[in-house]
C-alpha positions, 0 to 999 in steps of 0.5 A: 500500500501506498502508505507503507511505502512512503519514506516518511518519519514513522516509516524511519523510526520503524526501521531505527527500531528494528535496526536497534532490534538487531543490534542489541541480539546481536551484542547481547553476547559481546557485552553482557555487563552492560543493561540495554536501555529500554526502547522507547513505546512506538505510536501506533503509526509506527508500529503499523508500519514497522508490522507491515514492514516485517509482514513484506520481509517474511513475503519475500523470504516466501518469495524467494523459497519458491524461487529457489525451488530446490535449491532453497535451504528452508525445511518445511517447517521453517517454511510454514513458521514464516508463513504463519508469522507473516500471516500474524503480521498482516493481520495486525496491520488488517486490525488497525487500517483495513483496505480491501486490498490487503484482503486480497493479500491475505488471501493470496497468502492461502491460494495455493496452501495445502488446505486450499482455497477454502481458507482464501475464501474466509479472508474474502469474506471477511473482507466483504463484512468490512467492505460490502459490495467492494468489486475487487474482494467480489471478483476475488472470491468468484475466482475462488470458486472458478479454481476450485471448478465450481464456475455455477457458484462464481457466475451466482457471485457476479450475477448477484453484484450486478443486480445492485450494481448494473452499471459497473462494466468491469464486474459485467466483463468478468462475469461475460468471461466466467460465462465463456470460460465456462462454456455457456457462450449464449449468455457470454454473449448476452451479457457482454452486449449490454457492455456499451459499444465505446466502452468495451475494451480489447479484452471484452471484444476478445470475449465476444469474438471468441463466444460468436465463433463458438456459436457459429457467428463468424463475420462477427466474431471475426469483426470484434477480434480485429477491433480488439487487435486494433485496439492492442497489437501485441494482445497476442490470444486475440492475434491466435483466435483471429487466425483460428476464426480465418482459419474455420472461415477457410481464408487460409492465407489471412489465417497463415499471415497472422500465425507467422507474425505471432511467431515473428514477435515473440516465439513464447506462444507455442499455441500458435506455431502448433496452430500454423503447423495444422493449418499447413498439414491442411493445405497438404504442406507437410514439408513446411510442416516439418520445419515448423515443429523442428524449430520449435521448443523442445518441451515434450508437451509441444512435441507429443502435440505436434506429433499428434496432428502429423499422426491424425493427419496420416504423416507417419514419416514427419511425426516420426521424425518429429519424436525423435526430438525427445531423444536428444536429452539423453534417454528418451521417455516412455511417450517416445515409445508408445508414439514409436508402436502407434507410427509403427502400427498405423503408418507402417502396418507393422505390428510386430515393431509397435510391440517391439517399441511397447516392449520399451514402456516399464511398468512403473511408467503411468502409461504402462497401462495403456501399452498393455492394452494396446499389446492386447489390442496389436495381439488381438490382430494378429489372431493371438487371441489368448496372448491378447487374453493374457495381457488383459488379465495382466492388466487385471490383476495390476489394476483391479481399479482400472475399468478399461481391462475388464472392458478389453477382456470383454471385448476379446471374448465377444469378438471370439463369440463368447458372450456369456464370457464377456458378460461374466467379465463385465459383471467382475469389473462391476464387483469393484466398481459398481455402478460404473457407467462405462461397464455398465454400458458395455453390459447392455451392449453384450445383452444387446448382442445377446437379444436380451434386448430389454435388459440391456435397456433398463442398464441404460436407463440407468447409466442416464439417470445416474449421468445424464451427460453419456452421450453413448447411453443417450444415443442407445436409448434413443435409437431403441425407442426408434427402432422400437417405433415408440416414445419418438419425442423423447427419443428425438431429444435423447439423441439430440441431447446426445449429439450435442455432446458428442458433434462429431460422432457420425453413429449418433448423427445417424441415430438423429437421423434415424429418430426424424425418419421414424417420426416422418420428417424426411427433410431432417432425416435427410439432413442428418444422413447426409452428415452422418456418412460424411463422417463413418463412410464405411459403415453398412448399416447406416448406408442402408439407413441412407438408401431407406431416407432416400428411397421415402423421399423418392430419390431413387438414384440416391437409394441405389446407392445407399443400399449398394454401400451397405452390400459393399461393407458387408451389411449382416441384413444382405437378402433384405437390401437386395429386396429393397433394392429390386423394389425400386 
């Protein structure tokens, strides 16, 4: 506080006293004929700041322990001694002169403490006893919240501020950025609209822009991120979403011009050079790709991501080369080698080396697990269905926990066809995890396959009253109720709930479809179709949907070739797609 710092007489004779402190521990050994004089009392300014100034030398001792890391010479218990005197410090202070700032001081001191954030909270609201309706203690305390992933209780905080107090526009643009922050993008928007237009700052039309392309608004969104930029060169998020939105908008060259100027003014930005290594795999450049990501940092957190967009795009070579990268600091991690067995695998159609390289994962490594049931999975493959076994029961009995190898040992058996073995392994994994969603899931998919239809419904009916977010349990239950010819309005949202959740899943588009057909609306059936084979086009069963969609709607051509897809896949119902077939 300004006060505090202030070279004034208080201030002085605060630092005399304490410099006399000092003196007298520091000759009481050298002299101890010699009685000290009694210091004289401090008027209580001085001793408010002479406190103040021990509270900022015990801050700063703190400072420094997480500066030096692990070069700091402090125990812990000598860690938390200074954070508690210095606690005791500022509380003194707080007794005597009070400000909302020091408030928040107090609370910083607790923010990352072992007992969370809830001890930051107490000094907020304490506070806000003094200080009412201070904006500063207010957003502190919703932010509280925001770190402890619990946005609903900030977004009440700031709403209710604004309540009383509609005309403060920095408390509407934090609440608009909570909002977005949280994925409620609409009402991100709402709220920052009410902003007026000369009074938005470049962080609120950052808000904006970003929320109106999350909504699909591109000219807008675009509109305010160039305004924001316009306002602050150098804001460089509203630089990386500007670009993203030219991106989706496919003006590649606006979107390419504003990546490569990110990375002229600063390469601390990684977010951008990853972007401008997407957009270049997109325009089939992997080359300049290539030198994108080698000339990047050489953190493994940019590399593995980098190596993902060179994978899902189908540039084995380049991802390869790329993780090689991780080899350069010595001994290379276990990421290296899973990375290695997916290359190998996918881009090299080399299984025995993907196992080779998972071979490299220990077992104390975190992704242990994961190699394991790619093992299986490689294995499996390969026709070695009891080795596939064997890992899965490896998995088992290191991860009792772990729902992913009773669901793999499942999946092994019911691709042998054996269901009852599959439903007996799913049911163990329930033993010690009951009520598992994604076990749970998978039982009623076996009962599906088994034609214990009706069980496997109430399973899911379950899963969606205990999650209402599965997207996969929606999608089945809505599907069902369609095929079933029943319950269609609720069908149509449980399938619409769940494509929501999961957009680009073409199984569920087709279950949207699906529902529309059922309900006779062939012009949305029609629409959804039509999005769910451009995402799984290889899929027979929902070829055949298309071909049906398209034989109700009297495209005849269309038809044909719906119902040819689905005998070019393999469709299980052949003899019914030749009879719909020769009917039209």
């Amino acid at each position: 506080m300004k006060r505090f710092s202030r070279p004034d007489s208080h201030t002085a004779l605060a630092a005399l006293a304490l410099f006399a402190l000092l003196a007298m521990a520091g000759c009481a050994a050298r002299t101890p004929a010699t009685s000290p004089m009694p210091a004289p009392p401090m008027t209580d300014s001085a001793q408010l700041d002479y406190d103040y100034l021990v509270y900022q030398d015990l801050l700063h001792q703190l400072q420094r322990h997480v500066q030096d890391g692990e070069r700091s010479t402090l125990t812990k218990e000598q860690v938390n001694d200074i954070h508690a005197r210095a606690v005791a410090a500022l509380d003194r202070v707080l007794a005597q002169s009070p400000t909302p700032e020091l408030y928040v001081e107090k609370a910083g001191m607790y923010w990352n403490h072992p007992e969370g954030t809830s001890r930051s909270r107490a000094a907020l609201k304490e506070g806000l006893d003094r200080f009412p309706d201070n904006r500063l203690l207010t957003v502190y305390l919703a932010n509280s919240y925001v770190a402890d992933n619990r946005p609903d209780d900030a977004i009440a905080i700031m709403n209710g501020f604004l309540e009383r107090h509609p005309q403060d526009i920095e408390a509407r643009e934090r609440l608009g950025q909570m909002l977005m922050d949280a994925g409620q993008d609409a009402k991100a928007l709402d709220v920052l609209k009410k902003i007026p237009e000369k009074e938005r700052s470049a962080d609120a039309l950052y808000a904006m822009g970003r929320v109106q392309g999350n909504l699909g608004m591109r000219k807008a969104a675009i509109a305010n991120l160039k305004k924001a930029v316009a306002m602050d060169p150098e804001f460089t998020e509203a630089l990386v979403e500007l670009a993203y939105q030219y991106e989706l908008a496919k003006d590649y060259v606006s979107a390419e011009t504003i990546y490569g100027s990110i990375l002229e003014q600063s390469d601390s930005f990684p977010e951008a050079r990853l972007r401008l290594i997407n957009l270049n795999l997109k325009l089939n450049d992997p080359g300049k790709a290539l030198d994108l990501a080698l000339a990047g940092p050489p953190t493994k957190s940019f590399i593995l991501d980098a190596v993902l967009m060179f994978i899902n795009d189908g540039f084995f070579a380049q991802g390869s080369t790329v993780l090689d990268m991780l080899t350069t600091g010595g001994a290379a991690p276990a990421e290296y080698y899973f990375y290695k067995a997916v290359i190998a695998d996918e881009g090299e159609n080399d299984p025995a080396k993907a196992l080779t390289y998972l071979d490299e994962v220990k077992e104390s490594d975190r992704l242990y697990p994961h190699a394991l049931r790619f093992k299986a999975q490689l294995l499996a493959a390969q026709g070695k269905n009891d080795e596939a076994l064997a890992m899965a029961a490896r998995g088992k009995e290191l991860y009792p926990d772990a729902s992913i190898f009773y669901i793999l040992e499942s999946g092994l058996k019911k691709h042998g066809g054996d269901l009852a073995g599959a439903e007996a392994s799913l049911k163990e994994g329930l033993t010690h995890l009951p009520n598992d969603p994604e076990l749970t899931y998978e039982l009623a998919m076996v009962y599906e396959a088994m034609g214990r239809r009706p069980e496997g419904l109430a399973l899911m009916e379950t899963v969606i009253r205990a999650h209402p977010d599965h997207a996969n349990a929606l999608n089945y239950v809505g599907y069902t109720l369609a095929e079933e010819g029943r319950e269609l309005d609720r069908a149509l949202v449980l399938v619409t709930k769940a494509s929501t959740l999961d957009p680009e899943n073409g199984y569920i588009l087709d279950s949207v479809a699906w529902v529309h057909f059922k309900r006779k609306d062939l012009e949305k059936a029609w629409e959804y179709i039509g999005y769910a084979v451009d995402v799984v086009d290889k899929d027979p069963t929902i070829w055949e949907h298309y071909g049906d969609i398209a034989a109700a709607l009297g495209k005849k051509k269309e038809a044909r070739k719906g119902y040819n897809f689905a005998l070019k896949f393999h469709s299980p119902e052949a003899k019914a797609v030749r009879e719909k077939l020769k009917k039209l």
